[in-house]
MDTraj code that builds the backbone (N, CA, C; nanometers):
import mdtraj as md
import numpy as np

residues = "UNK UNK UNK UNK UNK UNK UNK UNK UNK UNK UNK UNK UNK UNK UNK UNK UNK UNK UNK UNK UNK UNK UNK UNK UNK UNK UNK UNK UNK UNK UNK UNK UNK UNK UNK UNK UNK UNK UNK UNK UNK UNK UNK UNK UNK UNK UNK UNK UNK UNK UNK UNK UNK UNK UNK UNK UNK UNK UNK UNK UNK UNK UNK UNK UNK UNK UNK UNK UNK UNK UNK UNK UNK UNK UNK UNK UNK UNK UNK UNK UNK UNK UNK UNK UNK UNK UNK UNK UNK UNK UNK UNK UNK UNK UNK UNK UNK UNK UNK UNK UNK UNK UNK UNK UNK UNK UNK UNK UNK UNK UNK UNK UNK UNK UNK UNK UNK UNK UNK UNK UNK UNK UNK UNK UNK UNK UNK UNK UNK UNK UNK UNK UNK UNK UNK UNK UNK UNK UNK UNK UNK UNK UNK UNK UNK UNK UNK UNK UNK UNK UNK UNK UNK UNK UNK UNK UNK UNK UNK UNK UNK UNK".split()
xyz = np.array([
    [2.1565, -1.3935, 2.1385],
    [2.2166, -1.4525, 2.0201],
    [2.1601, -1.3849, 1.8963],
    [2.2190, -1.3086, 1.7939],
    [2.2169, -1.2738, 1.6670],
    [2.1504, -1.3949, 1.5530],
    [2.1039, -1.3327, 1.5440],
    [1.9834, -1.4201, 1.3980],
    [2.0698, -1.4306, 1.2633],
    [2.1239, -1.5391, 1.2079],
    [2.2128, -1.5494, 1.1079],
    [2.1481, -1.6751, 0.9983],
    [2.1339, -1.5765, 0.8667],
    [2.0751, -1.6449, 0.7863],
    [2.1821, -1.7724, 0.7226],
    [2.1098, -1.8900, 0.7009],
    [2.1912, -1.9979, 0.6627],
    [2.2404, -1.9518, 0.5252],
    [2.4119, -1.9958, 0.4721],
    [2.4259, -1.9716, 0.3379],
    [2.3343, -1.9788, 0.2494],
    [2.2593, -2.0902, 0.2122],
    [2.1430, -2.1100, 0.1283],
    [2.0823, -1.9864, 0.1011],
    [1.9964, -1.9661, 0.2007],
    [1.9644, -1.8205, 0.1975],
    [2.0033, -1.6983, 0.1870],
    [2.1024, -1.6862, 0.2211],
    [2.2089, -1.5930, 0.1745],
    [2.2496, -1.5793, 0.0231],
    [2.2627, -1.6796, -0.0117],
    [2.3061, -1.7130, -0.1551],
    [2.1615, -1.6525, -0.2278],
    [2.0145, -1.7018, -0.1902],
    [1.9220, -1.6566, -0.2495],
    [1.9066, -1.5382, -0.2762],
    [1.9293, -1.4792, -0.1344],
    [1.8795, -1.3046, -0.1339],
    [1.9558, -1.1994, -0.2677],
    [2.0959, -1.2975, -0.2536],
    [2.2105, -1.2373, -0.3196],
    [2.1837, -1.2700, -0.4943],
    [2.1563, -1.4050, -0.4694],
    [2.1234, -1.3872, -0.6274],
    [1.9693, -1.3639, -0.6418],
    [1.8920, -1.2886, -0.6014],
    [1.7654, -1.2074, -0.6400],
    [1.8169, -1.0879, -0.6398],
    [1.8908, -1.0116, -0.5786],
    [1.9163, -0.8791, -0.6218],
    [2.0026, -0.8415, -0.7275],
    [2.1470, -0.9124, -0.7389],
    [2.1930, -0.9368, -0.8873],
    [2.0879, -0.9361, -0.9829],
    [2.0060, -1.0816, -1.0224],
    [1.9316, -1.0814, -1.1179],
    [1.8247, -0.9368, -1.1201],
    [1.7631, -0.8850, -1.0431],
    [1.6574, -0.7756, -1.0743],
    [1.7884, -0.6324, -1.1042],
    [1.8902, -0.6302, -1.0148],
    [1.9854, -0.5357, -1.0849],
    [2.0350, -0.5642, -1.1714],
    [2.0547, -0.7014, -1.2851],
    [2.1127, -0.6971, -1.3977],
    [1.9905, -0.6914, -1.4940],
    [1.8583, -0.7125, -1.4510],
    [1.7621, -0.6540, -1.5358],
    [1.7193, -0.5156, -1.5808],
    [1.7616, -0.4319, -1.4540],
    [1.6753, -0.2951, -1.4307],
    [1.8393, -0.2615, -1.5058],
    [1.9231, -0.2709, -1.4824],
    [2.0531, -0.2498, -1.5715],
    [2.0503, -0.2549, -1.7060],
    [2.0009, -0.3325, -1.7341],
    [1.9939, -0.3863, -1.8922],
    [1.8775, -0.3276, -1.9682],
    [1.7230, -0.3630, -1.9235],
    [1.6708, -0.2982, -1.9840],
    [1.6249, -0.1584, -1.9615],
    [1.6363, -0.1003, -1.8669],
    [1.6533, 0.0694, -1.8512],
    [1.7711, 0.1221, -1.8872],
    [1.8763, 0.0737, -1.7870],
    [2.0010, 0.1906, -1.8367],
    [2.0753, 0.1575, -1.9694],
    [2.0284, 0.0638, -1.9966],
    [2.0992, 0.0468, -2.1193],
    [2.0181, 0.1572, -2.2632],
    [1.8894, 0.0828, -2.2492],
    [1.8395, 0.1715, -2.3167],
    [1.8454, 0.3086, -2.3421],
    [1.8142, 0.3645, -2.4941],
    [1.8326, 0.5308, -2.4992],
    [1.7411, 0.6331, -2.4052],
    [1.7765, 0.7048, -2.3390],
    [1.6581, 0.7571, -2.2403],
    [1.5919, 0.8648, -2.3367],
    [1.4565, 0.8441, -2.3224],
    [1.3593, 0.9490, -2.3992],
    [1.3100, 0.8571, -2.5406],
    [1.3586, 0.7005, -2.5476],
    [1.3144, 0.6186, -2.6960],
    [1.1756, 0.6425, -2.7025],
    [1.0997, 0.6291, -2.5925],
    [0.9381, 0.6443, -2.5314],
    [0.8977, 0.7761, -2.5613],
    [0.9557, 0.9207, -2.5462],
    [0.9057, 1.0468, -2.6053],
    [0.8876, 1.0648, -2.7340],
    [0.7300, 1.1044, -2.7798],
    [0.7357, 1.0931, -2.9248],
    [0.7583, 1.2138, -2.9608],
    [0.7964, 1.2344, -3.0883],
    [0.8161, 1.3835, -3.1053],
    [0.6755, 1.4661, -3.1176],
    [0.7002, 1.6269, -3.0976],
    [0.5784, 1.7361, -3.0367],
    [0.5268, 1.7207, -3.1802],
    [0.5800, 1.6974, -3.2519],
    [0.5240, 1.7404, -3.3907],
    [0.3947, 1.6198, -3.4157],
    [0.4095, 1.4749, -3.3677],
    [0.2978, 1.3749, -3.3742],
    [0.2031, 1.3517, -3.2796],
    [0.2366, 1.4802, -3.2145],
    [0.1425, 1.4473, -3.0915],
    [-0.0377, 1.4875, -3.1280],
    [-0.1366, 1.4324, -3.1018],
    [-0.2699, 1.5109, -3.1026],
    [-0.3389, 1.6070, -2.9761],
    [-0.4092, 1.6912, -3.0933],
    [-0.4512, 1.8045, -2.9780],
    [-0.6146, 1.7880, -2.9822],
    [-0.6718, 1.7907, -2.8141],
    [-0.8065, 1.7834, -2.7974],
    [-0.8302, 1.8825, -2.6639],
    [-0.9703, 1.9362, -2.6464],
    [-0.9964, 2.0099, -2.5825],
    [-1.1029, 2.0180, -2.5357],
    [-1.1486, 2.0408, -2.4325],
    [-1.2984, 2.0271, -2.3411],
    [-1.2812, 2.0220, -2.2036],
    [-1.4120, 2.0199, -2.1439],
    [-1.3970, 1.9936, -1.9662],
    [-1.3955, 1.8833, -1.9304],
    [-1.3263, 1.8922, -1.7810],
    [-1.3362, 1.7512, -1.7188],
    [-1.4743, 1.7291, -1.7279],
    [-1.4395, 1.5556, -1.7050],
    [-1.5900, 1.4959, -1.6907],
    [-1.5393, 1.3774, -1.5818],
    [-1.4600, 1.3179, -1.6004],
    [-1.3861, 1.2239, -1.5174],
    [-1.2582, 1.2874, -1.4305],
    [-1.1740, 1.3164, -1.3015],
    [-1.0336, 1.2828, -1.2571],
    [-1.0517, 1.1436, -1.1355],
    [-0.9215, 1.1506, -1.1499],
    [-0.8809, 1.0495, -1.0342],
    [-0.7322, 1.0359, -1.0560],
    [-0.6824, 0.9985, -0.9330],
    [-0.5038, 1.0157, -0.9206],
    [-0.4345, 0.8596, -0.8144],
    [-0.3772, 0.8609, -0.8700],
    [-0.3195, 0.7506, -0.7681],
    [-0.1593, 0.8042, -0.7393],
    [-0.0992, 0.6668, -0.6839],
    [0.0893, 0.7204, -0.6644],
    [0.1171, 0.7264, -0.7811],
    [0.0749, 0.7259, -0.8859],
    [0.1698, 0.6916, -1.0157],
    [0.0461, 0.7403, -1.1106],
    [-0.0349, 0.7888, -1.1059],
    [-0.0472, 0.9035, -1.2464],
    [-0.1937, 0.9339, -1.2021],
    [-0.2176, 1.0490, -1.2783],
    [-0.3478, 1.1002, -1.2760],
    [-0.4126, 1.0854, -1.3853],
    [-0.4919, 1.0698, -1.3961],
    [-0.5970, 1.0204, -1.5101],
    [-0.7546, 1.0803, -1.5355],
    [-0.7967, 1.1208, -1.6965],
    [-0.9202, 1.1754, -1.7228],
    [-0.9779, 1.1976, -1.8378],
    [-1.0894, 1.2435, -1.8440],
    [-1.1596, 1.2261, -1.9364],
    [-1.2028, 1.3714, -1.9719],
    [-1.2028, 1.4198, -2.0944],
    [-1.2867, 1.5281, -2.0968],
    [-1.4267, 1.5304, -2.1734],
    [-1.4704, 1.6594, -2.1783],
    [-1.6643, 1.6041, -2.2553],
    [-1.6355, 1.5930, -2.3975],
    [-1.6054, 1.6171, -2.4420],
    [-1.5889, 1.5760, -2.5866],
    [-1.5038, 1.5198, -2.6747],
    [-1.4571, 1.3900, -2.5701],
    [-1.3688, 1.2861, -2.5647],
    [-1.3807, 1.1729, -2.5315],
    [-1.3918, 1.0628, -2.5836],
    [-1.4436, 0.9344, -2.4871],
    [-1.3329, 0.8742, -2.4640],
    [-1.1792, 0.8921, -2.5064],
    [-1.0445, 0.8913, -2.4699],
    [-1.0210, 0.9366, -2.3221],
    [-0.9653, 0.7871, -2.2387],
    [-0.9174, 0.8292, -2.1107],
    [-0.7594, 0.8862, -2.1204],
    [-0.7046, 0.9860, -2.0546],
    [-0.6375, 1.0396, -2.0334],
    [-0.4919, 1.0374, -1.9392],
    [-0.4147, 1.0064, -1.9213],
    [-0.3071, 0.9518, -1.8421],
    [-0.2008, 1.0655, -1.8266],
    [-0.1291, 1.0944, -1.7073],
    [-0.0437, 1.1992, -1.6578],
    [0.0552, 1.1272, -1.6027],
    [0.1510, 1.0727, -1.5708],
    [0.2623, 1.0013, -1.5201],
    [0.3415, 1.0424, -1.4431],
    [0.3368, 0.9772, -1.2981],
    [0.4114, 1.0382, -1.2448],
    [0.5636, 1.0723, -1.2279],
    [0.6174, 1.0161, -1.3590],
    [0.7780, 1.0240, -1.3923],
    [0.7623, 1.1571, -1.4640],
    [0.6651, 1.2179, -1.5123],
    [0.7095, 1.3438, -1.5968],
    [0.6745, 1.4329, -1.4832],
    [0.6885, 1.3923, -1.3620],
    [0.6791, 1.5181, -1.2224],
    [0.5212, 1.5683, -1.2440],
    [0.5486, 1.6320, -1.1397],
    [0.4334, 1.7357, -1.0657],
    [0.2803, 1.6891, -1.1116],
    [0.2476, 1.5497, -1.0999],
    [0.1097, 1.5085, -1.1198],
    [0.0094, 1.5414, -1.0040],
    [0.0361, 1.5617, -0.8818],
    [-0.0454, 1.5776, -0.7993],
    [-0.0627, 1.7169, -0.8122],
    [0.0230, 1.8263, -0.8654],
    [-0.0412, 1.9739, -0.8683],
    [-0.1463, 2.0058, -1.0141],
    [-0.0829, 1.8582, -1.0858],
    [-0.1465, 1.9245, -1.1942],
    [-0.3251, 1.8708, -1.1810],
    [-0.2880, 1.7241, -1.0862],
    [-0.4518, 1.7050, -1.0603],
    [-0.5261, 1.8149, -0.9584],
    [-0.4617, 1.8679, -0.9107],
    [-0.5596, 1.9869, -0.8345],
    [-0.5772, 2.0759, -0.9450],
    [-0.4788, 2.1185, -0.9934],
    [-0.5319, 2.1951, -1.0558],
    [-0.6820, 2.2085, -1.2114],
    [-0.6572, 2.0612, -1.2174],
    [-0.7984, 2.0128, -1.2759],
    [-0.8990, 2.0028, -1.2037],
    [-0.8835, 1.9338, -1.1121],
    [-1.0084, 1.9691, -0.9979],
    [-1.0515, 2.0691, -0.9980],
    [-0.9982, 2.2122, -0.9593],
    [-1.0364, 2.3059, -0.9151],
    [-1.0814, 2.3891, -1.0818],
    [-1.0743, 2.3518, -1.1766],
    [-1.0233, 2.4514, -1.3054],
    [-1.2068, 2.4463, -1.3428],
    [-1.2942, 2.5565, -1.4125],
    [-1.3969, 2.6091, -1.4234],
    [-1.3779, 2.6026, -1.6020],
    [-1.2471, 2.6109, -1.6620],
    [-1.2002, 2.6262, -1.7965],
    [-1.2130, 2.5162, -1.9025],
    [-1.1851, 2.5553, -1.9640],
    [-1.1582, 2.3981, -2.0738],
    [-1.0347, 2.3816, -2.0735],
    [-0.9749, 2.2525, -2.0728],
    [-0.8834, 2.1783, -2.0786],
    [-0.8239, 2.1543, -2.2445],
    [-0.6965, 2.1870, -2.2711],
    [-0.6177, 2.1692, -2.4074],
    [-0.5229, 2.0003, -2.3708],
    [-0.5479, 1.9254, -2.4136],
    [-0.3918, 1.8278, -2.3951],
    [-0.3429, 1.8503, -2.5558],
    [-0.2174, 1.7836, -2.5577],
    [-0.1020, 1.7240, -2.6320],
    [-0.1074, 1.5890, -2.5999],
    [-0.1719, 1.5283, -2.7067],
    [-0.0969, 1.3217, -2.5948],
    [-0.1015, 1.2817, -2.7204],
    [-0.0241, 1.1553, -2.6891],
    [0.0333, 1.0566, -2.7802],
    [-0.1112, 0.9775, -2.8335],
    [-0.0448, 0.9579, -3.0137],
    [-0.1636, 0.8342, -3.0372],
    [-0.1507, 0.7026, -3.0175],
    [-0.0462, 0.6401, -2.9450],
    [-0.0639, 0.5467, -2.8633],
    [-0.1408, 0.5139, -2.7654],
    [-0.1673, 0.4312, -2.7274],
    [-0.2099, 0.4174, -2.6052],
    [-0.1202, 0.3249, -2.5050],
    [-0.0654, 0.3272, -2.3846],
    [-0.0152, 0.3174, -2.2895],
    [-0.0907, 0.2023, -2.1622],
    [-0.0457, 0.1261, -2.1506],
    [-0.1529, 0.0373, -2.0206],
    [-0.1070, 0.0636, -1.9035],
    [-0.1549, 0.1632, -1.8321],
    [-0.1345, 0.2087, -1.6439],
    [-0.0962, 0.0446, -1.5472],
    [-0.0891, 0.0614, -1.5029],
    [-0.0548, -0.0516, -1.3706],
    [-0.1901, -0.0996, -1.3489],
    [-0.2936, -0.0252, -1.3096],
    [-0.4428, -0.0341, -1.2617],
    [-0.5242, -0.1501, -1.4210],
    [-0.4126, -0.1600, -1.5114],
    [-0.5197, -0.2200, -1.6334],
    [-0.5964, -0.1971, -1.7654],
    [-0.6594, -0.0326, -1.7495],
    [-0.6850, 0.0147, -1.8209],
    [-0.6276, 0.1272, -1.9173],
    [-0.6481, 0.1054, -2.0173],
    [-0.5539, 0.1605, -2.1619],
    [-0.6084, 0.2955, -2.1764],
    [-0.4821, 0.3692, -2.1620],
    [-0.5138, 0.5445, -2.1541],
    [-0.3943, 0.6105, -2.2242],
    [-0.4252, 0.7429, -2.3262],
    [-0.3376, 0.8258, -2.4025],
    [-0.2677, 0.8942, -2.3015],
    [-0.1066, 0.9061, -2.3058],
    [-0.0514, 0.9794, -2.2326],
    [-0.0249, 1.0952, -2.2961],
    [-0.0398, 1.1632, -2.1843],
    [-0.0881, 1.3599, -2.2181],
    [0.0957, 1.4315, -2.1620],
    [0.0974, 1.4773, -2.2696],
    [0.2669, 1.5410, -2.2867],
    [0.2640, 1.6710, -2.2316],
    [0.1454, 1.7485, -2.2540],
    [0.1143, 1.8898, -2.2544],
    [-0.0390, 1.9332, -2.1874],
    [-0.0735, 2.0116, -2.1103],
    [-0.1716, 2.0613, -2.0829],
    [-0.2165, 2.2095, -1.9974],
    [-0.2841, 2.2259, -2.1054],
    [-0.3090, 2.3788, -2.0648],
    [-0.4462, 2.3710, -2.0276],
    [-0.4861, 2.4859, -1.9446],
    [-0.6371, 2.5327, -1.8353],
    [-0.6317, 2.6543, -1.8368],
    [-0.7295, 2.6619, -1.9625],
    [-0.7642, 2.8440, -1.9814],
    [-0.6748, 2.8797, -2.0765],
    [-0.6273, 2.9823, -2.0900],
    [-0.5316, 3.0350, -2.0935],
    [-0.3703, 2.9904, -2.0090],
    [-0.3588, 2.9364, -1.9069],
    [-0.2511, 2.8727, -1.8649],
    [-0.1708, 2.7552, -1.8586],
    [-0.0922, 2.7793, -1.9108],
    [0.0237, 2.6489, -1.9524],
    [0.0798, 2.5651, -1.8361],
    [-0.0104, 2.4637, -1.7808],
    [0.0086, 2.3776, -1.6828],
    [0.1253, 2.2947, -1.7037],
    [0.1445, 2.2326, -1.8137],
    [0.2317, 2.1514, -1.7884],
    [0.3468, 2.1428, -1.9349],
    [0.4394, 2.1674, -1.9922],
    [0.4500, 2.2187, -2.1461],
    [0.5060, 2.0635, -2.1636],
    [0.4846, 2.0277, -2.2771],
    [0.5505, 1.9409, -2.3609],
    [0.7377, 1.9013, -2.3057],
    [0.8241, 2.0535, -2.3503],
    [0.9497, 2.0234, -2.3128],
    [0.9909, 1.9627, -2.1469],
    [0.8736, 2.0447, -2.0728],
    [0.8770, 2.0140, -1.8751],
    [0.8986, 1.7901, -1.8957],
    [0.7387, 1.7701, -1.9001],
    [0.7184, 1.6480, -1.9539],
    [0.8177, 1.5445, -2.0140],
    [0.8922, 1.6044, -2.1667],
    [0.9901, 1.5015, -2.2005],
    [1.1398, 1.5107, -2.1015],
    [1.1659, 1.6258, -2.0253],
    [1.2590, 1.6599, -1.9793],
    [1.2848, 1.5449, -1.8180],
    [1.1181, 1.5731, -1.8102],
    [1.1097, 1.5063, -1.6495],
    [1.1680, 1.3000, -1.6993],
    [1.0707, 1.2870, -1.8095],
    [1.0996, 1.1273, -1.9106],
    [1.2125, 1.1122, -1.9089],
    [1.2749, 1.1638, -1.9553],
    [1.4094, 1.1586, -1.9843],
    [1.4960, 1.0743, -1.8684],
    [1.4762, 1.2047, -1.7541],
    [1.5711, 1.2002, -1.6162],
    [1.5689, 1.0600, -1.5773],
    [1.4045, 1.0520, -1.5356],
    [1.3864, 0.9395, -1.5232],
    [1.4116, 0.7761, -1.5330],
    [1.4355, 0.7870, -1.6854],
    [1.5062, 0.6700, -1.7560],
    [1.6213, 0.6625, -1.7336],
    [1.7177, 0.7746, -1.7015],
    [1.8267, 0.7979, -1.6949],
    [1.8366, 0.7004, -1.5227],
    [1.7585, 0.7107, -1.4075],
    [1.7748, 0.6660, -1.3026],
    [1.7925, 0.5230, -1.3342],
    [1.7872, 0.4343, -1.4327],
    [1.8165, 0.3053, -1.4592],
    [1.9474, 0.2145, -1.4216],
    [2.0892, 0.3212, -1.5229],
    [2.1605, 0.2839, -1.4633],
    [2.1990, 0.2526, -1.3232],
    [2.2409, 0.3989, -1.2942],
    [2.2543, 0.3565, -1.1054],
    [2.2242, 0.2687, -1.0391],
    [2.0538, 0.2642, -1.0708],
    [1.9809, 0.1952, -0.9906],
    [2.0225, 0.0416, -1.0116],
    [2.0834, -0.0022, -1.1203],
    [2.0935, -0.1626, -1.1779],
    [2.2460, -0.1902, -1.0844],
    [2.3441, -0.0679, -1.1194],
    [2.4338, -0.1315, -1.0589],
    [2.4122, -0.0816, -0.8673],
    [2.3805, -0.0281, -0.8180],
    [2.3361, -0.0360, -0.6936],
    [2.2783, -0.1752, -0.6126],
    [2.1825, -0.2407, -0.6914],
    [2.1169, -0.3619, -0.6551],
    [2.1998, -0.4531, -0.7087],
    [2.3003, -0.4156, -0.8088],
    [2.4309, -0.5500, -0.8196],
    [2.5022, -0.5470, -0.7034],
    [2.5771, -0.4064, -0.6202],
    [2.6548, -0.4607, -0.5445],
    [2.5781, -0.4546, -0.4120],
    [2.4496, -0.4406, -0.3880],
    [2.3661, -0.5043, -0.2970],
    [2.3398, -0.6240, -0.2771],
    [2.3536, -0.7124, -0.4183],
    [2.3551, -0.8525, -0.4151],
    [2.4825, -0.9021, -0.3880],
    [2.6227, -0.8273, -0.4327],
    [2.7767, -0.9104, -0.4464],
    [2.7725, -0.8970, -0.2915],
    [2.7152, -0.7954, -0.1789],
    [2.7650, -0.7609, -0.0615],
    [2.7284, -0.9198, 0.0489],
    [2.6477, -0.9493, 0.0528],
    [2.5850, -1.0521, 0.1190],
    [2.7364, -1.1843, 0.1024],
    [2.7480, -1.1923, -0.0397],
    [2.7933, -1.3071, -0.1029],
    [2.9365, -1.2512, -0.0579],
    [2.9918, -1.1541, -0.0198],
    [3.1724, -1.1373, 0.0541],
    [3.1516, -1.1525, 0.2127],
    [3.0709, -1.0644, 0.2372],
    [3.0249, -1.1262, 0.3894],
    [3.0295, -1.2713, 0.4114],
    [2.9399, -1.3621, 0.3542],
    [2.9542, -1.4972, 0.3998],
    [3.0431, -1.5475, 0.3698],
    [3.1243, -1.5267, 0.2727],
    [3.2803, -1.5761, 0.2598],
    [3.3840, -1.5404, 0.3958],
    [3.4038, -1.4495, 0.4439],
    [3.4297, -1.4121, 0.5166],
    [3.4024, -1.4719, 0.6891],
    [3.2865, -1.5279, 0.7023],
    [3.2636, -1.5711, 0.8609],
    [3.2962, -1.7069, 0.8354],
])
top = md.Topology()
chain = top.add_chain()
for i, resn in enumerate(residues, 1):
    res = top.add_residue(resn, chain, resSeq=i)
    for name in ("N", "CA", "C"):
        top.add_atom(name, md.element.get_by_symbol(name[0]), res)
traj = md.Trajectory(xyz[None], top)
Protein backbone atom coordinates (compact mmCIF):
# COMPACT_ATOMS: atom_id res chain seq x y z
CA UNK A 1 0.00 0.00 0.00
CA UNK A 2 1.31 3.57 -1.09
CA UNK A 3 1.82 6.16 1.71
CA UNK A 4 -0.69 9.09 1.00
CA UNK A 5 -0.45 12.25 2.77
CA UNK A 6 -3.83 13.43 4.36
CA UNK A 7 -5.23 16.74 2.57
CA UNK A 8 -4.33 18.73 5.66
CA UNK A 9 -0.99 18.06 4.98
CA UNK A 10 -0.98 18.41 1.65
CA UNK A 11 -2.52 21.70 1.87
CA UNK A 12 0.50 22.56 4.34
CA UNK A 13 3.37 21.48 2.22
CA UNK A 14 1.62 23.43 -0.60
CA UNK A 15 1.11 26.45 1.17
CA UNK A 16 4.86 26.53 2.58
CA UNK A 17 6.25 26.46 -0.76
CA UNK A 18 3.95 29.17 -2.31
CA UNK A 19 4.66 31.38 0.67
CA UNK A 20 8.77 30.94 0.60
CA UNK A 21 8.30 31.19 -3.43
CA UNK A 22 6.25 34.31 -3.17
CA UNK A 23 8.95 35.61 -0.83
CA UNK A 24 12.18 34.62 -2.67
CA UNK A 25 9.95 36.14 -5.70
CA UNK A 26 9.34 39.30 -4.23
CA UNK A 27 12.18 40.15 -2.42
CA UNK A 28 15.00 38.91 -4.83
CA UNK A 29 13.53 38.88 -8.21
CA UNK A 30 11.81 41.69 -7.86
CA UNK A 31 14.49 43.63 -6.73
CA UNK A 32 17.18 45.54 -9.05
CA UNK A 33 20.02 42.96 -9.39
CA UNK A 34 23.46 44.52 -8.44
CA UNK A 35 21.34 47.39 -5.77
CA UNK A 36 24.08 45.66 -3.24
CA UNK A 37 27.26 46.48 -5.70
CA UNK A 38 28.75 49.64 -4.66
CA UNK A 39 30.34 51.53 -7.15
CA UNK A 40 34.54 50.87 -7.82
CA UNK A 41 34.94 54.40 -7.33
CA UNK A 42 33.79 54.09 -3.20
CA UNK A 43 35.37 51.24 -2.65
CA UNK A 44 38.64 51.26 -0.05
CA UNK A 45 42.03 50.04 -0.75
CA UNK A 46 44.28 48.14 1.94
CA UNK A 47 47.23 45.99 1.72
CA UNK A 48 49.41 43.51 3.74
CA UNK A 49 49.83 39.73 4.56
CA UNK A 50 47.64 37.21 5.67
CA UNK A 51 47.49 36.81 9.26
CA UNK A 52 44.10 35.06 9.54
CA UNK A 53 42.15 32.57 6.46
CA UNK A 54 39.40 30.32 6.85
CA UNK A 55 36.59 29.28 4.27
CA UNK A 56 33.39 27.74 4.66
CA UNK A 57 30.40 26.80 1.83
CA UNK A 58 29.64 30.32 1.55
CA UNK A 59 32.67 32.62 1.79
CA UNK A 60 36.15 32.89 2.67
CA UNK A 61 37.26 35.14 5.13
CA UNK A 62 40.59 37.22 6.52
CA UNK A 63 42.58 39.31 8.01
CA UNK A 64 45.66 40.95 6.95
CA UNK A 65 48.79 42.46 9.26
CA UNK A 66 48.07 45.78 9.02
CA UNK A 67 44.44 45.55 9.36
CA UNK A 68 42.37 44.67 12.27
CA UNK A 69 39.34 44.59 9.62
CA UNK A 70 38.02 41.02 8.98
CA UNK A 71 37.67 40.37 5.48
CA UNK A 72 34.78 38.52 3.58
CA UNK A 73 34.82 36.80 -0.10
CA UNK A 74 31.29 35.46 -1.05
CA UNK A 75 30.55 32.76 -2.49
CA UNK A 76 27.95 34.32 -5.04
CA UNK A 77 30.77 36.42 -6.63
CA UNK A 78 32.25 32.71 -7.72
CA UNK A 79 35.52 31.14 -7.45
CA UNK A 80 36.05 31.54 -3.51
CA UNK A 81 37.61 28.31 -2.95
CA UNK A 82 40.49 29.10 -5.64
CA UNK A 83 40.84 32.32 -4.42
CA UNK A 84 41.30 30.85 -0.74
CA UNK A 85 44.10 28.63 -1.94
CA UNK A 86 45.44 30.90 -3.48
CA UNK A 87 45.91 32.99 -0.21
CA UNK A 88 47.02 30.14 1.53
CA UNK A 89 49.68 29.39 -0.57
CA UNK A 90 50.66 33.33 -1.52
CA UNK A 91 54.35 34.45 0.20
CA UNK A 92 53.15 38.23 -1.23
CA UNK A 93 51.18 40.96 0.10
CA UNK A 94 47.71 41.03 -0.42
CA UNK A 95 45.84 44.38 -2.20
CA UNK A 96 41.80 44.23 -1.55
CA UNK A 97 39.07 46.65 -2.89
CA UNK A 98 36.08 46.18 -0.21
CA UNK A 99 33.25 48.01 0.70
CA UNK A 100 32.95 50.47 3.74
CA UNK A 101 30.16 48.69 4.90
CA UNK A 102 30.20 46.05 6.75
CA UNK A 103 28.14 42.92 5.89
CA UNK A 104 27.02 40.13 8.71
CA UNK A 105 28.15 36.41 7.28
CA UNK A 106 25.70 33.64 8.36
CA UNK A 107 28.46 32.45 11.06
CA UNK A 108 27.62 36.10 13.01
CA UNK A 109 30.46 37.99 12.70
CA UNK A 110 30.65 41.47 10.87
CA UNK A 111 33.19 41.49 7.97
CA UNK A 112 34.07 44.08 4.85
CA UNK A 113 33.25 42.50 1.65
CA UNK A 114 36.30 42.43 -0.67
CA UNK A 115 35.22 43.25 -4.48
CA UNK A 116 38.82 42.97 -5.73
CA UNK A 117 42.02 41.22 -4.86
CA UNK A 118 45.28 41.08 -6.01
CA UNK A 119 48.64 38.74 -4.72
CA UNK A 120 51.79 40.24 -5.85
CA UNK A 121 51.61 41.47 -8.81
CA UNK A 122 48.52 39.22 -9.85
CA UNK A 123 45.01 40.11 -10.32
CA UNK A 124 43.12 37.35 -8.46
CA UNK A 125 39.94 38.41 -8.53
CA UNK A 126 38.96 42.05 -10.46
CA UNK A 127 36.23 44.16 -9.24
CA UNK A 128 34.13 43.80 -12.75
CA UNK A 129 34.56 39.41 -12.31
CA UNK A 130 32.94 40.07 -8.63
CA UNK A 131 30.02 42.57 -9.55
CA UNK A 132 29.36 40.46 -12.67
CA UNK A 133 29.25 37.09 -10.65
CA UNK A 134 26.53 39.61 -7.92
CA UNK A 135 24.66 40.43 -10.38
CA UNK A 136 23.87 36.80 -11.98
CA UNK A 137 23.21 35.77 -8.88
CA UNK A 138 20.41 38.06 -7.86
CA UNK A 139 19.18 37.56 -11.10
CA UNK A 140 18.56 33.60 -9.96
CA UNK A 141 15.63 35.09 -7.76
CA UNK A 142 13.14 35.21 -10.14
CA UNK A 143 13.03 31.67 -11.45
CA UNK A 144 13.70 30.42 -8.39
CA UNK A 145 10.31 32.23 -6.73
CA UNK A 146 8.23 31.14 -9.48
CA UNK A 147 9.60 27.49 -9.53
CA UNK A 148 8.69 26.97 -5.73
CA UNK A 149 5.18 28.65 -6.70
CA UNK A 150 4.31 25.98 -9.05
CA UNK A 151 5.95 23.42 -6.72
CA UNK A 152 3.47 24.52 -4.23
CA UNK A 153 0.18 24.92 -6.93
CA UNK A 154 1.36 21.11 -7.99
CA UNK A 155 0.44 19.19 -4.76
CA UNK A 156 -2.84 21.40 -4.48
CA UNK A 157 -4.17 19.97 -8.47
CA UNK A 158 -3.09 16.58 -7.58
CA UNK A 159 -5.33 16.37 -4.55
CA UNK A 160 -8.12 17.84 -6.36
CA UNK A 161 -7.93 15.35 -8.66
CA UNK A 162 -7.97 11.83 -6.48
Amino acid sequence: MQGKHSFGTTMLIALALISVGLGVWFIVGWSNAGDNVPPKGTLLYTEGFIETLSKSKYDTTFTLSNNSNRFRVLSKMNGHHQIYKSLKNSKYKVAVLYADRKKDPVAGKAAYLVWEIKIGAELVKSYEQSKQAYINDDKLGLPLGIALIICGLYPLVISRQV
